[in-house]
C-alpha positions in Angstrom: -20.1 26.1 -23.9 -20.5 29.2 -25.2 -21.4 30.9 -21.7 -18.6 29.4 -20.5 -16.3 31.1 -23.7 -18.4 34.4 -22.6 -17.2 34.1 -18.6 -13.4 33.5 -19.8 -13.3 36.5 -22.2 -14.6 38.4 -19.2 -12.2 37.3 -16.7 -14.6 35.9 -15.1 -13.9 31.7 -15.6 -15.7 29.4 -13.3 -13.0 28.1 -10.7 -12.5 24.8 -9.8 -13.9 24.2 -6.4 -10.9 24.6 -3.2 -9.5 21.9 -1.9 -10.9 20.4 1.1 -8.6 21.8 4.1 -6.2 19.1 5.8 -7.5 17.8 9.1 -6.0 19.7 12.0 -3.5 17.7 13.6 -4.4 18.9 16.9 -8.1 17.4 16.4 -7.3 14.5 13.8 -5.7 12.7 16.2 -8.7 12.2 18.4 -9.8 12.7 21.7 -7.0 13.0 24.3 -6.3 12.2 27.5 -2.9 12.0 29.9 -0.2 9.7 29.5 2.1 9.0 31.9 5.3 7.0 30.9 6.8 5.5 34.4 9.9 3.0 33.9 9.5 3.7 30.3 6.0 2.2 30.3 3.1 3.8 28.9 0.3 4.2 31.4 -3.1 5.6 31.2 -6.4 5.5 33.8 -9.3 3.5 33.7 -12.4 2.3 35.2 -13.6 -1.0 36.2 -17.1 -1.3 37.5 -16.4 1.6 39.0 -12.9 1.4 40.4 -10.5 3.5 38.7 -6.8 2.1 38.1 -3.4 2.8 36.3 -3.3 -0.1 33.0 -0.4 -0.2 31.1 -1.2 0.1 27.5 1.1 -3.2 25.9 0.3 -3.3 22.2 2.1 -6.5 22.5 -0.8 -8.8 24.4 -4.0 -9.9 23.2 -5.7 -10.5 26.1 -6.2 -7.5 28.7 -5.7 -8.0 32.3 -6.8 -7.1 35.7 -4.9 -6.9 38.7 -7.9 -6.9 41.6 -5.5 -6.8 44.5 -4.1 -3.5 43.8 -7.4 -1.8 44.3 -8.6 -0.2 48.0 -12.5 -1.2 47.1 -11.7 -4.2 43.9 -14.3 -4.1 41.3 -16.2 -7.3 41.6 -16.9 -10.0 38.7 -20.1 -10.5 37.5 -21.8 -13.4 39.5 -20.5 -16.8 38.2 -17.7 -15.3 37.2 -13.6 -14.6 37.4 -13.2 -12.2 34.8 -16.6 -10.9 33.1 -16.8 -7.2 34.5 -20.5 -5.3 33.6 -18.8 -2.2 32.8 -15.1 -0.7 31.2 -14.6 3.1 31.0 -11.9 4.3 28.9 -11.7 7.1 26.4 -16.0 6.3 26.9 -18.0 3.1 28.4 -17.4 -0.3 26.8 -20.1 -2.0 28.8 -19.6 -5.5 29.4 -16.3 -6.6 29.3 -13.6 -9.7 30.0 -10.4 -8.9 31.9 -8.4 -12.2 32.5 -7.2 -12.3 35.9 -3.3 -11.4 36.5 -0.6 -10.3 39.0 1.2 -7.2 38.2 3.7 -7.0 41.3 6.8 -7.8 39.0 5.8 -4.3 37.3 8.0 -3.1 39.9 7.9 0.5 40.0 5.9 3.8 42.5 2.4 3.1 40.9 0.3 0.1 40.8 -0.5 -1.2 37.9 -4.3 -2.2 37.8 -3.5 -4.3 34.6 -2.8 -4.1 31.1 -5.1 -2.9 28.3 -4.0 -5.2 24.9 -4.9 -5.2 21.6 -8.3 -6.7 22.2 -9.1 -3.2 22.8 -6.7 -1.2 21.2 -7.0 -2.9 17.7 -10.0 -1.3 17.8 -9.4 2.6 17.3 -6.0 4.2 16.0 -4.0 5.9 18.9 -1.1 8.3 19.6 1.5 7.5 22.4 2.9 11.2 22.7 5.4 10.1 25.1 7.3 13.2 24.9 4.3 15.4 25.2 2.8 13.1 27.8 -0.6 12.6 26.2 -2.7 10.0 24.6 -4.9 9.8 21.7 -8.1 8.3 20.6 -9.3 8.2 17.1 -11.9 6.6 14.0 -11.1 5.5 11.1 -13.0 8.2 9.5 -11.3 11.3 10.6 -8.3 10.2 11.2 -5.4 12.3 10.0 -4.5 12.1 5.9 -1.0 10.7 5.4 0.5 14.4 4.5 -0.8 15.6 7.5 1.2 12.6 9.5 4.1 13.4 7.1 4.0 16.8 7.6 4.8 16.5 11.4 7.7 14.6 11.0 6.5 10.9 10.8 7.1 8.4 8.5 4.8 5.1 8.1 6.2 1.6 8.5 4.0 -1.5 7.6 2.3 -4.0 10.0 0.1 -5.8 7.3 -0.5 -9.3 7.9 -0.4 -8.6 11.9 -1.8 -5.6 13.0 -5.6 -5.0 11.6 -8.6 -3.9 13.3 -9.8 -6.9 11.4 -8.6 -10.2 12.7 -9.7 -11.8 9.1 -6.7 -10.0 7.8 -4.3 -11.1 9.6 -1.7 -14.0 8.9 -2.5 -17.4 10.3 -1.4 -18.6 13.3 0.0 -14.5 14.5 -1.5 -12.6 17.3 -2.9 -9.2 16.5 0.5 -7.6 17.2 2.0 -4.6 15.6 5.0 -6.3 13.6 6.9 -4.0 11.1 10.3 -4.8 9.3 13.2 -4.5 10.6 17.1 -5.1 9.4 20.3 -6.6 12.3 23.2 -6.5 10.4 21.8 -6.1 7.2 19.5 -9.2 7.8 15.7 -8.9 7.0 13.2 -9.8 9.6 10.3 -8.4 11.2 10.2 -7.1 14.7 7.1 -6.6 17.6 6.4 -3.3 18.6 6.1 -4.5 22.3 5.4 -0.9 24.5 5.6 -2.8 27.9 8.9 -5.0 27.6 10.4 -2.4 30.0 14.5 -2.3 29.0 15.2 0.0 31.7 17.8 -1.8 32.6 19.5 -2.5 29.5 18.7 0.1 27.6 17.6 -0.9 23.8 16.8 -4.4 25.0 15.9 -6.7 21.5 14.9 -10.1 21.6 15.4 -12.3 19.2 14.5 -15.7 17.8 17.1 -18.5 16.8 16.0 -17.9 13.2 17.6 -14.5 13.5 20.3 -15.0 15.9 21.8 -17.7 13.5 21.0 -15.4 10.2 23.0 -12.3 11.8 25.9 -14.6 12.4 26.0 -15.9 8.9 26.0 -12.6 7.3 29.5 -12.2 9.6 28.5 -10.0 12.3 30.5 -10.3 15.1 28.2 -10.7 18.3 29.7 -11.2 22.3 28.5 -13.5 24.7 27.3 -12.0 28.2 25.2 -13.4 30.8 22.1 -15.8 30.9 19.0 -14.3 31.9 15.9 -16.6 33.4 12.5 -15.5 32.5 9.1 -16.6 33.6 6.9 -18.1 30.8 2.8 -18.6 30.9 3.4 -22.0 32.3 4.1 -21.6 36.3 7.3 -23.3 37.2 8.6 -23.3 33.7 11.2 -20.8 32.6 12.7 -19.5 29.1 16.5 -18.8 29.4 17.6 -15.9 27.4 21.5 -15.1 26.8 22.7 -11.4 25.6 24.6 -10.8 22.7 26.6 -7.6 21.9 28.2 -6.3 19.0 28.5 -4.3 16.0 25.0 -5.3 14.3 22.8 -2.0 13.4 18.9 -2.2 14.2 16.9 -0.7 11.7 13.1 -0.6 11.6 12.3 -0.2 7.9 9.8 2.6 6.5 7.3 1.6 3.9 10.1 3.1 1.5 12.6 1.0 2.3 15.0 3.5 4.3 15.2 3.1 8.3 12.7 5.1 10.3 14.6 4.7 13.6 17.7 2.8 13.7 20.4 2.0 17.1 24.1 1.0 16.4 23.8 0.6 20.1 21.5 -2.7 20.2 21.8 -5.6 23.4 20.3 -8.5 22.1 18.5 -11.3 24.0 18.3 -14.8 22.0 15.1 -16.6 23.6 15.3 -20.5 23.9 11.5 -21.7 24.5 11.7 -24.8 26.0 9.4 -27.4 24.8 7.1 -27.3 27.7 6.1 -23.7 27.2 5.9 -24.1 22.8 2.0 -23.5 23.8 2.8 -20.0 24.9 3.6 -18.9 21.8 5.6 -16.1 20.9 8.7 -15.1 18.5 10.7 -17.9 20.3 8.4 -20.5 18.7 8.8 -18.8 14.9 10.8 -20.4 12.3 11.0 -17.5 10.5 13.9 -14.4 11.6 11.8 -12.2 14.4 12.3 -10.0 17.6 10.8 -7.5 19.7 11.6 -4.2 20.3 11.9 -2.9 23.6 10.0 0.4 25.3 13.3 2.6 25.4 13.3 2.8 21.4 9.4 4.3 21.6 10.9 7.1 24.2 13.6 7.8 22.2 11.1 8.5 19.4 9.1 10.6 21.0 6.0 9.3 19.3 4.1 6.5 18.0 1.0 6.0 16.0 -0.7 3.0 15.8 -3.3 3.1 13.2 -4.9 -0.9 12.8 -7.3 0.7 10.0 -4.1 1.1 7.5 -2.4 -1.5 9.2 1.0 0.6 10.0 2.8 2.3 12.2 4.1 5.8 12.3 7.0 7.3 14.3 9.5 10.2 13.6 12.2 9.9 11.3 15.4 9.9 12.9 18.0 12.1 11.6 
């Protein structure tokens, strides 16, 4: 104590040790690689025994996909099998790996997509869809960026817990691991999939929505149109979900983890989903009794950016203006 009164009277305190400095945002968010956004989809290469493809990263499946017939030379299954593959390469080797087979012709569009890479892999690592930039990002839990560092570029967090984790154990029952953050239609609370391969191309800031929330917006008074029907194809062959679009004045907002919209559209076409019983085993918002959509890919454009971090179990994108 009295060394330390010494040191003071001589100018000469003992400082507290600096800070440690923030991560660098250039290397916190991990390894990267290109991204290329066709059709507003993001799309990223990868390797399949050997046979390198196009795969369309959809945070909104489970279950990854290959699509052999696109390939010159297809990767071939392990023996006794349809969708076991001995080795996976992307952003590193994954070793042996299951890829359900799928046919990805309706991805219409100039490059074949070789399937889609889901959350079974991408719940896994926290990434960075830099669509404006056109680049993709890999990283750990452990050196990933520090909230000011995410805040200081412009982003602002919105929750997923209960539906995005990198553990399954912590997420809700009966919910796929799903990126699901809350959202407001007309003032109405609900939450909303982050779904990066519902391409909206042509109807741009496409949302579906679940009776739950169809009939919710119309009680709080919002005055929605009626267009056309729209027939889509379910996981049962043969069977198909009709969809009708609504317009109107009834705001989207997707809600920060402060309450206040991150991104928001006054400009919003929505599609109410009517799953018939014989595809209830599909699953999906359409089978939720509680108010849900999904978002489509033209809203994760228009932001620019989107980190998905399954570690914190939220979602990041710039804060619109």
């Amino acid at each position: 104590m009295r060394l330390l009164i010494l040191l003071a009277l001589a100018g000469c305190a003992p400082r507290p040790p600096a800070p440690p400095p923030s991560p660098d945002p250039k290397i916190c968010h991990g390894e990267r690689r290109p991204l290329l956004v066709v059709r507003q989809l993001p799309l990223a290469l990868a390797r399949v025994a050997g046979a390198e493809g196009t795969f369309v990263l959809d945070f909104a499946t489970t279950n990854s996909t290959l699509d052999r017939s696109v390939f010159t030379v297809p990767p071939q299954p392990r023996a006794g099998t349809t969708d076991e593959y001995a080795s996976f390469e992307f952003f590193g080797e994954w070793g042996k790996v299951r890829l359900s087979p799928a046919n990805h012709k309706d991805f219409a569009g100039p490059t074949p997509i070789a399937g889609l890479i889901g959350t079974d892999f991408l719940a896994q690592h926290t990434y960075t869809l830099d669509y404006a930039g056109g680049a993709l990002q890999r990283a750990e839990a452990r050196s990933f960026c520090t909230d000011d560092v995410l805040r200081a570029e412009g982003l602002a967090p919105m929750t997923s817990e209960g539906y995005y984790a990198s553990e399954p154990a912590r997420l809700l029952a009966d919910v796929p691991n799903v990126p699901t953050v809350p959202v407001r239609v007309a003032g109405v609370a609900a939450v909303a999939q982050l779904d990066t391969a519902f391409n909206d191309t042509t109807i741009r800031h496409s949302v579906n929505i679940n009776r739950a929330l169809f009939e919710a917006v119309v009680a709080s008074g919002a005055k929605l149109t009626r267009g056309a029907s729209v027939p889509l194809s379910t996981c049962v062959p043969g069977v198909w979900e009709n969809t009708v679009v609504y317009r109107g004045a009834a705001r989207l907002e997707l809600v920060g983890t402060d309450g206040a919209p991150v991104r928001y559209a006054d400009d919003a076409t929505f599609l109410l989903k009517e799953t018939p019983a014989e595809a209830m085993r599909c699953g999906g918002i359409g089978t939720w009794t509680r108010p849900a959509a999904q978002i489509g890919a033209s809203f994760y454009v228009d932001a620019g950016r989107v980190v998905f971090d399954p570690f914190t179990s939220r979602v990041w994108m710039p804060k619109q203006k």
